[in-house]
KOLPA-623363 format. One line per field, with one value per residue: chain; z, x, y of N, C-alpha, C, O in turn. Coordinates in steps of 0.05 Angstrom, whole numbers, plus 5000, padded with zeros to 4 digits. Layout:
residues N
mol	(A|...)
n.w	(Z|...)
n.u	(X|...)
n.v	(Y|...)
ca.w	(Z|...)
ca.u	(X|...)
ca.v	(Y|...)
c.w	(Z|...)
c.u	(X|...)
c.v	(Y|...)
o.w	(Z|...)
o.u	(X|...)
o.v	(Y|...)
//
This chain:
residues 90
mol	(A|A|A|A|A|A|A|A|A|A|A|A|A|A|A|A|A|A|A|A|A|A|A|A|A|A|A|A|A|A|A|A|A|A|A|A|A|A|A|A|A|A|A|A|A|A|A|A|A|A|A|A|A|A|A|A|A|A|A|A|A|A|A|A|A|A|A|A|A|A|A|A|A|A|A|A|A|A|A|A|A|A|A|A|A|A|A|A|A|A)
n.w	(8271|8274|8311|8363|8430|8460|8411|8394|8434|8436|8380|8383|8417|8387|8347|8368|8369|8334|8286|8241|8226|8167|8129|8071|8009|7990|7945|7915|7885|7864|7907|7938|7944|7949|7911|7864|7856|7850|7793|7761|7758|7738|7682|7663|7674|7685|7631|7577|7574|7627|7642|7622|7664|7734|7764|7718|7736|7784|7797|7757|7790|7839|7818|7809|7856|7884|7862|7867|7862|7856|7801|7787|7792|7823|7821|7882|7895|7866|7897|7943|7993|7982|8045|8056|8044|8074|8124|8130|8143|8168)
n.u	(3393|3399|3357|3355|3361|3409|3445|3439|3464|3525|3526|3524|3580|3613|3616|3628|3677|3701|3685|3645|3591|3558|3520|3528|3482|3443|3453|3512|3565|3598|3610|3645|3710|3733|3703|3713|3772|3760|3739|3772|3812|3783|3771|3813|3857|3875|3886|3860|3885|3896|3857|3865|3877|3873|3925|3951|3911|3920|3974|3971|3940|3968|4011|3987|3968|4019|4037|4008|3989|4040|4057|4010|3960|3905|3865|3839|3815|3771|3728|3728|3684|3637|3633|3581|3548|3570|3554|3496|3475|3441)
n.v	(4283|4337|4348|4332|4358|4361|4367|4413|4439|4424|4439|4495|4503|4485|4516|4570|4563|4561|4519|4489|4447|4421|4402|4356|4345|4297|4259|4289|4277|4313|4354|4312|4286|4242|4212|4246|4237|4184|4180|4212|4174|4136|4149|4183|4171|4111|4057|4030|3975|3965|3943|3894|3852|3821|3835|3869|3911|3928|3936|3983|4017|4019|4049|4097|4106|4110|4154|4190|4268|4278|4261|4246|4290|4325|4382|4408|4459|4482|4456|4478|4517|4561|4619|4631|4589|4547|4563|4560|4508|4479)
ca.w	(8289|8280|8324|8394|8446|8464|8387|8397|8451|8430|8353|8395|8432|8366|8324|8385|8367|8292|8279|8226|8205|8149|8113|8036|7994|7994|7921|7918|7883|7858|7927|7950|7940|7941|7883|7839|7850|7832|7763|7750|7752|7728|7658|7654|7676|7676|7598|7569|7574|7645|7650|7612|7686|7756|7764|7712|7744|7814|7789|7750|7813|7856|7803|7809|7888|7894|7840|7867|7881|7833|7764|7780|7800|7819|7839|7899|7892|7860|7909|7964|7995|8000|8076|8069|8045|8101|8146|8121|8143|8177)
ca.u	(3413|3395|3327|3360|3370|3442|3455|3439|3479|3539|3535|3534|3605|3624|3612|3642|3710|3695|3684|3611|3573|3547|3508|3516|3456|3440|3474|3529|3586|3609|3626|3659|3736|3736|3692|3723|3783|3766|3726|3797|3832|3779|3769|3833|3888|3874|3881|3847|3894|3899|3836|3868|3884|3879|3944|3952|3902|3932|4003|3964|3926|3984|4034|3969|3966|4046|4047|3988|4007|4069|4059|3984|3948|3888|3863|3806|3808|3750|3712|3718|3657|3627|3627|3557|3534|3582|3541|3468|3480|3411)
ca.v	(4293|4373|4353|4328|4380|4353|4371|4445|4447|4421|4460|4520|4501|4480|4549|4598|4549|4566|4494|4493|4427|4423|4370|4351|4340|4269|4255|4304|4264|4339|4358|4293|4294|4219|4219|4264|4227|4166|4198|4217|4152|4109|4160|4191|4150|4086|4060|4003|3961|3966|3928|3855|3828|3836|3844|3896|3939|3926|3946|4011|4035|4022|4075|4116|4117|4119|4187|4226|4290|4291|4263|4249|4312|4337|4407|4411|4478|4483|4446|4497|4522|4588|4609|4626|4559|4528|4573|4556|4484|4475)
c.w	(8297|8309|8352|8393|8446|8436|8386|8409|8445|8399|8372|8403|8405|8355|8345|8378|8339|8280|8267|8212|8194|8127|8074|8027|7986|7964|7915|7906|7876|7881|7947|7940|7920|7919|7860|7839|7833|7802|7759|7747|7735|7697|7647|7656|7675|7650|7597|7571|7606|7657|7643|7638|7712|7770|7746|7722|7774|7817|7771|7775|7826|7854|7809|7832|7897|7876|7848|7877|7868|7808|7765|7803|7796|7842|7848|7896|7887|7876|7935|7972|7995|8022|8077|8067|8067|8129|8148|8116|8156|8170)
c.u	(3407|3370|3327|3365|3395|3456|3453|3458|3510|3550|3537|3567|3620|3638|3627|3670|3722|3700|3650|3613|3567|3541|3510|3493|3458|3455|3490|3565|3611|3629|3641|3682|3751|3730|3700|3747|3788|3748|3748|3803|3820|3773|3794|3866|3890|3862|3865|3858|3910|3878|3843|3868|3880|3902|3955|3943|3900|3959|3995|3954|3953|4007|4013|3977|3993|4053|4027|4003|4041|4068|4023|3972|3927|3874|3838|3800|3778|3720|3702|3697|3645|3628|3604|3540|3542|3562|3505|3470|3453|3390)
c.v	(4321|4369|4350|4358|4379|4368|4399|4454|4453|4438|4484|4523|4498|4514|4562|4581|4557|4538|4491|4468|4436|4398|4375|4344|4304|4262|4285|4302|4299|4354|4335|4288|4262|4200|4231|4255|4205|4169|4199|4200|4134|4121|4172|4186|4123|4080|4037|3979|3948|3945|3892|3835|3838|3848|3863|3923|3947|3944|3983|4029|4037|4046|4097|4130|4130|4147|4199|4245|4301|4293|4265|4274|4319|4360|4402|4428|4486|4472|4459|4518|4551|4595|4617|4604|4544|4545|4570|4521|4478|4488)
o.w	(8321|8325|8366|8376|8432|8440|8374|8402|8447|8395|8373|8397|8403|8356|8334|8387|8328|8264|8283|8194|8198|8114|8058|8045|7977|7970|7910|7912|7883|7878|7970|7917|7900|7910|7838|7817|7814|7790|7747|7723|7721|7682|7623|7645|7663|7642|7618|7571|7609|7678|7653|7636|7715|7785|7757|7720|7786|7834|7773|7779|7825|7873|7815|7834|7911|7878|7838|7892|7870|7794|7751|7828|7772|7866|7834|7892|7904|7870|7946|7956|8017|8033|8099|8083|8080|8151|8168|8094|8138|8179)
o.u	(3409|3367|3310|3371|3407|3477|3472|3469|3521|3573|3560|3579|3641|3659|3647|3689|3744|3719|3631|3629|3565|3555|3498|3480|3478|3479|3475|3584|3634|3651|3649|3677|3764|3743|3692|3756|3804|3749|3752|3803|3833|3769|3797|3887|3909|3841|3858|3843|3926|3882|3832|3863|3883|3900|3971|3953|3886|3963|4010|3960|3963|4018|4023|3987|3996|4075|4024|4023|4056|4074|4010|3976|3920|3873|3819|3775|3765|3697|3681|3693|3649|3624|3595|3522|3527|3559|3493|3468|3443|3368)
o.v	(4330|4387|4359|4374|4395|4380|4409|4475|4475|4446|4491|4544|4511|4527|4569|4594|4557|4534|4491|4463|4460|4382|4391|4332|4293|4259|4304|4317|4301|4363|4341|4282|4257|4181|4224|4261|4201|4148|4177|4198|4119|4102|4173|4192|4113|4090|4025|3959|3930|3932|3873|3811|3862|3867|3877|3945|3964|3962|4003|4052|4059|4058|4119|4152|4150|4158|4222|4244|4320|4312|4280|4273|4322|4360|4395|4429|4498|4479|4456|4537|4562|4574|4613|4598|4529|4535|4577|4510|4464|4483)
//
C-alpha cells in the first residue's frame, strides 16, 4: 500500500487533517484491544464450569458482553500509543 503513488498522495491530505496511519507489527496481539479482551474473558472470567455445555458458555459470554464496562472491566489505557511511534508509521 505505502509503494503506490495515489497512497502518497492521499497520506499527505490525510496528516494536514491530523489523521496518521500506522501499521502494527505483523503479530502484535499486545496492541490489539480485541485481543486483550478476549485474554480477559477466556482466563479471568470465564470459570470452569462454564465450559460443561454450550449453553452454559453462551449464557456466561452473553452476562460477560451484557456487564462490560460495569461489573466487567477493562482498562485500554495502557495500550495508548506514543505519538512518536504513531508518527514513525512508514
Amino acid at each position: 500500500m505505502h509503494t503506490c503513488g495515489i497512497w502518497e498522495t492521499i497520506r499527505g491530505e490525510w496528516e494536514q487533517k491530523g489523521l496518521y496511519i500506522f501499521f502494527l507489527p505483523k503479530y502484535s496481539p499486545h496492541l490489539n484491544r480485541i485481543e486483550r479482551f478476549w485474554k480477559q474473558v477466556k482466563y479471568h472470567w470465564l470459570k470452569a464450569e462454564d465450559y460443561l455445555s454450550l449453553d452454559m458458555l453462551r449464557q456466561a459470554l452473553h452476562t460477560i458482553f451484557s456487564d462490560f464496562g460495569t461489573y466487567f472491566m477493562l482498562d485500554f489505557k495502557e495500550l495508548e500509543l506514543d505519538e512518536n511511534l504513531i508518527l514513525n508509521f512508514v
